[in-house]
C-alpha positions in Angstrom: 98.0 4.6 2.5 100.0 3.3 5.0 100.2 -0.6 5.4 100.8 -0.7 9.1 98.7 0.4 11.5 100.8 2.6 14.4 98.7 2.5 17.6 97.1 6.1 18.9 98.8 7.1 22.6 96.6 8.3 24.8 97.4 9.6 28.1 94.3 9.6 31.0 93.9 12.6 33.3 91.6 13.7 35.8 90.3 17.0 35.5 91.0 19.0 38.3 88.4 22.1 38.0 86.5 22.2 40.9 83.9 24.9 38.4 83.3 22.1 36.3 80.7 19.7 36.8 83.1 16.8 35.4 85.4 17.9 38.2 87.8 14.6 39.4 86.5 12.4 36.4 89.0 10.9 34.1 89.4 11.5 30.3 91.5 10.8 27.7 94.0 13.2 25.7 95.9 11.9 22.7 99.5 11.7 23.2 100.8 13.7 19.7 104.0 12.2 19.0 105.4 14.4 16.9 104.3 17.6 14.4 105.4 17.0 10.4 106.8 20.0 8.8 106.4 21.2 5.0 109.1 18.9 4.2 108.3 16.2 6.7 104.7 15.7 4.8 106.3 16.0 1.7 108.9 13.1 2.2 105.9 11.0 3.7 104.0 12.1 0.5 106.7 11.1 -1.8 107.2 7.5 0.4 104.0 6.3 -0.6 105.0 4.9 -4.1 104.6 8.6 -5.8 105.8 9.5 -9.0 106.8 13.1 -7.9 109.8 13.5 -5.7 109.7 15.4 -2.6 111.3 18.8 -3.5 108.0 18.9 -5.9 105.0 17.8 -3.7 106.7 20.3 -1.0 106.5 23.0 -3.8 103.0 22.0 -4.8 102.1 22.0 -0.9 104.1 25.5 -0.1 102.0 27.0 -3.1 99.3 25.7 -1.4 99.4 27.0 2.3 100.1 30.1 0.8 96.8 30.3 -1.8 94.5 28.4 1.5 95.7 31.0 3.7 95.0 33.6 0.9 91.5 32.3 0.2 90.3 32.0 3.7 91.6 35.9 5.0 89.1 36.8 2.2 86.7 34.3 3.5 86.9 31.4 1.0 86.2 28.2 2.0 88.1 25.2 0.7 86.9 22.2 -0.1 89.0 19.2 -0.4 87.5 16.1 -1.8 87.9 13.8 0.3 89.3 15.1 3.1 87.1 18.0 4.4 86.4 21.7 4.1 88.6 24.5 5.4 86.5 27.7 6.5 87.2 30.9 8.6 84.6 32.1 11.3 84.9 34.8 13.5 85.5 35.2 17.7 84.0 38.6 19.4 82.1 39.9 22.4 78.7 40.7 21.7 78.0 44.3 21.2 74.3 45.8 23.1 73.9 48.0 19.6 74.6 47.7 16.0 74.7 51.4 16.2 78.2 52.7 15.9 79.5 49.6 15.5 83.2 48.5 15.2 84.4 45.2 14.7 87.9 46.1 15.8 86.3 46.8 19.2 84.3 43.5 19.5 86.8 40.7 17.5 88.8 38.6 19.5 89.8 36.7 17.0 89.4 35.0 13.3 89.6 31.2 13.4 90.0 28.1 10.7 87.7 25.4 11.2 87.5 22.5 9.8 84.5 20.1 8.7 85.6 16.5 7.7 84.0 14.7 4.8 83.1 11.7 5.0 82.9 9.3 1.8 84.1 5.7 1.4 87.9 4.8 2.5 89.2 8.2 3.2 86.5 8.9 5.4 87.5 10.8 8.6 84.5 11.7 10.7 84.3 11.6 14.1 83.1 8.4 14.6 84.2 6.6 11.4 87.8 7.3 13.3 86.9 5.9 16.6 86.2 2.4 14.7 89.6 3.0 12.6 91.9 3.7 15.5 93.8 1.5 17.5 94.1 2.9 21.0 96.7 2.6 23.6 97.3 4.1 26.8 100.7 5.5 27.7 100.2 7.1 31.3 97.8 8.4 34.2 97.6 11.2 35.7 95.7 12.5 38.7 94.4 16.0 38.9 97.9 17.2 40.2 99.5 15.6 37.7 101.0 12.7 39.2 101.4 9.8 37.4 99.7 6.8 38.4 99.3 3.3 37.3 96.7 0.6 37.8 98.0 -2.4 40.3 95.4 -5.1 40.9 92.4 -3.2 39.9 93.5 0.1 42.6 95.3 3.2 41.5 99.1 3.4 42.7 101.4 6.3 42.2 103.8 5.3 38.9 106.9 3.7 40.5 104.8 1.7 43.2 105.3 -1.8 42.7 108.3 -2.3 40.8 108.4 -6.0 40.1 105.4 -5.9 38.5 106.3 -5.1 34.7 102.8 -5.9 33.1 101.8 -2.9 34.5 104.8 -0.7 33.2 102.8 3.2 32.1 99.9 2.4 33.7 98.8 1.0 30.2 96.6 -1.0 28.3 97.0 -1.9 25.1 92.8 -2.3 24.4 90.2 0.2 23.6 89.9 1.7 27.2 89.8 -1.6 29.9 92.2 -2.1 32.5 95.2 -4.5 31.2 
């Protein structure tokens, strides 16, 4: 496990679908700073004071993503202790009769899902997460999309205000609160 924590980036937009009945209020989206890779994971793996290099957790995770993949086409769940459980489910239109039926006609699509487990230290359910992670906001956006920043508790566009470097990002560096 990792012995520093690295804050969570969140960015804050306004939704801007006038269908919706959350229409103009502000949420939060997490900022994914980057994607790992096979090998990426592996090296991280390996980092962690592991006995196997990477070149054989990669193997041991290639053979993996190829068995998981393998399992859940045929509709096999997997269970990782610890972490969760992997499971397929399935995306269609609703047919008016089971008469003549065709799945090819009604599927839109076959989905993985996935269920955390939650047990002791390596819990990672909702809500165990939201006490474990430290937050910080990167940027605002308004419903068009233009960045703005909070300047003496009102909403400026991003760029407003330059002298004013405590408010660089529009940022906070707490659990939500203006900073």
């Amino acid at each position: 496990m990792a012995t520093k924590k690295i804050e969570m980036l969140y960015n804050l937009k306004q939704l801007n679908n006038a269908n919706n009945n959350a229409h103009l209020l502000w949420f939060p989206k997490a900022v994914r700073r980057s994607t790992l890779n096979l090998r990426g994971l592996s090296d991280h793996i390996a980092e962690h004071g592991s006995i196997y290099t990477r070149d054989v957790v990669q193997g041991v995770l290639t053979k993996f993503t190829s068995c998981m993949t393998e399992l859940i086409e045929q509709g096999v769940a997997i269970k990782l202790d610890g972490l969760g459980t992997f499971y397929p489910t399935l995306e269609s239109k609703g047919a008016e009769s089971p008469v003549g039926y065709n799945i090819m006609d009604y599927l839109k699509g076959v989905h993985v899902r996935f269920t955390p487990e939650g047990c002791d230290d390596d819990n990672i359910t909702s809500r165990i997460m939201k006490k474990r992670v430290i937050m910080s906001q990167n940027m605002i956006f308004d419903k068009n999309g233009v960045p703005k920043k909070v300047v003496d508790g009102q909403l400026v566009d991003y760029g407003e205000d330059e002298d004013d470097d405590n408010n660089e990002g529009g940022g906070t560096n707490d659990n939500g609160g203006n900073g």
